[in-house]
Every structure is written in C-alpha cells, then in structure tokens.
C-alpha positions in Angstrom: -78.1 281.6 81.6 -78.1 282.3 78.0 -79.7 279.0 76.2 -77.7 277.3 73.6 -78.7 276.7 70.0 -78.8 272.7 70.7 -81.1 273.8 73.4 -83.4 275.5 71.1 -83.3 273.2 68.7 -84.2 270.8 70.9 -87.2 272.9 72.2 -88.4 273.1 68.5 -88.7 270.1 67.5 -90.5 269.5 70.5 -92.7 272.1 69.8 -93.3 270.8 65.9 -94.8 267.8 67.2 -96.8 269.1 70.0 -98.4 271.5 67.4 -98.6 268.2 65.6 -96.9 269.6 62.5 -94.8 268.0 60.0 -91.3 267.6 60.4 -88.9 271.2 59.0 -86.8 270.8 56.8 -83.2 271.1 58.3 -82.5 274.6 56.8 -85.8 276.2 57.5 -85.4 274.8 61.5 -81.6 276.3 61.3 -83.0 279.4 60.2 -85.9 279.6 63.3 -82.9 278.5 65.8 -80.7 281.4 64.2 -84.0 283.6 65.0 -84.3 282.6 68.1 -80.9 282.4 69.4 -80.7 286.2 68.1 -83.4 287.5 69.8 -81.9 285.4 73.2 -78.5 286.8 72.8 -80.0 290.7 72.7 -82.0 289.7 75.3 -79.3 288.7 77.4 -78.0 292.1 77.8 -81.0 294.3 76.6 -84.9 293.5 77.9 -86.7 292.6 74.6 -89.4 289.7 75.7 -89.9 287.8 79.1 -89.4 284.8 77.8 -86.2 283.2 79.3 -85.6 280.0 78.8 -85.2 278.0 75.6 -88.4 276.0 75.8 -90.6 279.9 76.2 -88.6 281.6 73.8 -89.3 279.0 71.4 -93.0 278.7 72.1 -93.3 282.8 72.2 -91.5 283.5 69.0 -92.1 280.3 66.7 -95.6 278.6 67.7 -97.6 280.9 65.7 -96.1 280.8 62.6 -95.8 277.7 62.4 -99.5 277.6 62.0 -99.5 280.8 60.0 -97.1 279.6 57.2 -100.3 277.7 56.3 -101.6 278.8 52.5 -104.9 278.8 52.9 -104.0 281.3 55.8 -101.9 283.5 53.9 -102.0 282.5 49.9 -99.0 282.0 48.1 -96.7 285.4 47.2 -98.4 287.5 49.4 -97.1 290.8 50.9 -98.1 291.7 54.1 -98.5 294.4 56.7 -97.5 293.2 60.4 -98.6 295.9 63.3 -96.8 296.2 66.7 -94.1 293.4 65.2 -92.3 293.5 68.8 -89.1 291.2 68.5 -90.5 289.9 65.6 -92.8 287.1 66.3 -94.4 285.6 64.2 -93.7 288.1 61.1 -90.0 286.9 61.1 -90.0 283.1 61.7 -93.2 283.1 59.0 -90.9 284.8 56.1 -87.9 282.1 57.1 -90.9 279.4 56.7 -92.1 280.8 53.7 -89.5 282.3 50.8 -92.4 283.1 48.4 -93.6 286.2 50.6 -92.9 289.7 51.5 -93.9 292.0 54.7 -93.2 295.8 55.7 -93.7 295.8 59.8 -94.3 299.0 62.0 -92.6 298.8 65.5 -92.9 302.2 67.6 -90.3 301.2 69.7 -86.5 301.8 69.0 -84.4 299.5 71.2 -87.1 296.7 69.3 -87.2 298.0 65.6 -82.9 298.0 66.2 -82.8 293.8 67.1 -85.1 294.4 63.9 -83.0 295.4 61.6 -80.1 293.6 62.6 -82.3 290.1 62.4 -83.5 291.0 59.1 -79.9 291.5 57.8 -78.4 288.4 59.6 -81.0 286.4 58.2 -81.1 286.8 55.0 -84.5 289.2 54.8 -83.4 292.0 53.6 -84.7 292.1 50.3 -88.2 290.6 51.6 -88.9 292.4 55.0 -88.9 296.6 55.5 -88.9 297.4 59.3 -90.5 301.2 59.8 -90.3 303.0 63.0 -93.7 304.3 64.0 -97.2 303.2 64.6 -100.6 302.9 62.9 -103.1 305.0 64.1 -106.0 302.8 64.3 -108.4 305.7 63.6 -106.4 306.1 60.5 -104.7 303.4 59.1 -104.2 304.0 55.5 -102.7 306.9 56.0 -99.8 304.6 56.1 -99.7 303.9 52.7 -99.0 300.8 52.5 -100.4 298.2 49.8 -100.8 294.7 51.0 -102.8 291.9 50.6 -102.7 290.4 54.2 -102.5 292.6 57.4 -101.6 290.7 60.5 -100.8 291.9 64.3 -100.4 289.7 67.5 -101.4 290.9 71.0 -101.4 294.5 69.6 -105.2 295.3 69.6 -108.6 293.5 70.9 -109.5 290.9 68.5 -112.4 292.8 67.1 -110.3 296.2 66.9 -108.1 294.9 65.2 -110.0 293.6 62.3 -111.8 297.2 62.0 -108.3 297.9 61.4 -106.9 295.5 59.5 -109.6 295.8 56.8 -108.4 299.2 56.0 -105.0 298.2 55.3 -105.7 295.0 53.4 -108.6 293.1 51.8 -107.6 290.1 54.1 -106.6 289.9 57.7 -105.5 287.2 60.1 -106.2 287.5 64.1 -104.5 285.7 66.8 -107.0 284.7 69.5 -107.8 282.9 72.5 -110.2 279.6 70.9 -113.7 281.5 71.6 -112.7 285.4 71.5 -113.0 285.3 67.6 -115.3 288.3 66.2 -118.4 287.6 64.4 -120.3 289.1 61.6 -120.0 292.2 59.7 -118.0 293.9 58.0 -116.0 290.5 57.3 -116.2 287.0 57.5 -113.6 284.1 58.1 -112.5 281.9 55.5 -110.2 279.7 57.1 -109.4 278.9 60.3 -107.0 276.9 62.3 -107.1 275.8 65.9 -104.5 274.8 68.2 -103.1 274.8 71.8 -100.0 276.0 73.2 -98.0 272.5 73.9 -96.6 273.9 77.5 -100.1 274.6 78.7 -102.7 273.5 76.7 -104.0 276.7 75.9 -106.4 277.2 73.1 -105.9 279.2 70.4 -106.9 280.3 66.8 -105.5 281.9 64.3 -108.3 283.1 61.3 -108.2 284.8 58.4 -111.2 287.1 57.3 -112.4 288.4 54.1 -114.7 291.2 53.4 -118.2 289.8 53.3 -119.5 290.6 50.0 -122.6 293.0 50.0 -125.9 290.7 50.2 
C-alpha cells in the first residue's frame, strides 16, 4: 500500500533526529514530504526505486541531503552538476533545503528523467533545476559542457572513479561513501567532511567534498 503523507512526515522527523539534525522548518519538511510522496505515487504504478515503505523511501531519498545542505559542503549560491540523478535523490530534496542554489542533472534513463520533470515542475524547481537525458562519459566528461562549481553523483561510480571524474566537470566535488571507502591523495584533497550513520541500520557513512590539491 501506497504510504500516506502523515506517514512520511512522520518517518522524517524521525529521521531528522536520528541524523541528529536540527529541526525543518515546516515549509522546507512540506516540500521533502511533497517529494517524497511524488516519487511513491509514480512508484506505485511505475518501478522507479525499491524502496517501499514510508520509513525506506524517506531514508533513500532524504538522508543524504540532509547532510549535504551543509555550507561548508556545498558553499552558498552554488550551481551544480548531479550524475546518474535516478529519482532524484539527494539532487532534489537538497535544492528544496537550500533556495540559494542551482543544478543541471544527467539521467540516461527515460521512464526516470520523466518523474524528473514532472517533480521539478510540481515543486517549484523549474527555474533552479535542468533535467538532460543522457549520460557522462567518464572518459570524457567536459564534453558535456557544463559550467559548475560542485559536481556530485550517488551510487553512480566507485568512490575513487568518480572523483577522477568529478574534477573535470567542476573544481569541487562531493562523494557519497561507506565511512572508510573515502579516496586518498592526489589529484585532490578533502576539505570538509561529514560523518553519519543511516538511523535504520547504523550504517556508516560520509559524505566529503574535495578540492584540487594545489601544486607543491
């Protein structure tokens, strides 16, 4: 059965404080219910994520950008570049957290860059999110041509593949990993980092952002 918005909302607020997060604002956890009961209505007749019930859809699409929407993560008024964006997560829920910044997201698949379009348009993100069909070709990314300042993609690429990448499509990158799967060294460093664990099974994670190391 479909879950319910009270449901969700229930599920998020549980989630805030198992993240140990400060309490949302009420519009900003309206908005990440809306996103969420979206994506569980399309999934209800069309298979976008395998997350079910309201307690893993909130987890899957919201956890990670509630730790993202951090500014030492991603500096104020940034655009971004999100890779293999999926249903959205955590590209969307991040712009509803934080109005001051912009993305373009690639999505190869259609049934997924559809839900896409029609989230960004029910939400309110049209003028701050462009959804293109298509993928980066990781032995080529800037052939995309896209100019950002923060490149981000979740369960997309290795860890350490995906900063190779990410550095040629912005000069900083986040990357989503399990608490010790973090790469090291050259050709970038981290500046910030934050850790966490997933409240349902105390999984570790981190999210960092890297920097290009400046030439010693």
């Amino acid at each position: 059965m479909q879950p319910t918005e009270a449901e969700l909302a229930k599920k998020l607020s549980e989630l805030t404080i198992g993240l140990r997060e400060p309490p949302l604002p009420p519009a900003q956890a309206s908005a990440l219910v809306a996103f969420a009961a979206l994506v569980a209505s399309w999934n209800h007749r069309v298979d976008l994520t395998g997350a079910k019930t309201a307690k893993d859809l909130v987890e899957v699409l919201l956890a990670d950008a509630l730790i993202m929407r951090d500014p030492g993560l991603v500096p104020e008024g940034a655009s971004l570049v999100d890779v293999g964006t999926g249903v959205g997560a955590p590209i969307i829920p991040f712009l509803l957290l934080r109005p001051d910044a912009r993305a373009v997201c690639f999505e190869p698949r259609r049934k997924r860059v559809a839900f896409l379009r029609t989230a960004l348009g029910q939400l309110g993100l049209v003028d701050r999110l462009v959804v293109r069909e298509g993928r980066i070709e990781p032995d080529a990314p800037q052939a995309a041509g896209i100019a950002a300042d923060v490149a981000c993609s979740r369960a997309t690429f290795a860890p350490s593949d995906w900063l190779a990448i990410g550095l040629r499509l912005a000069p900083r990158v986040l990357v989503f990993a399990a608490r010790d799967g973090l790469p090291e060294g050259p050709p970038a460093a981290a500046v910030t980092a934050r850790k966490y664990a997933l409240p349902s099974t105390g999984s570790p994670r981190v999210l960092a952002a890297y920097a290009v190391s400046p030439r010693g």
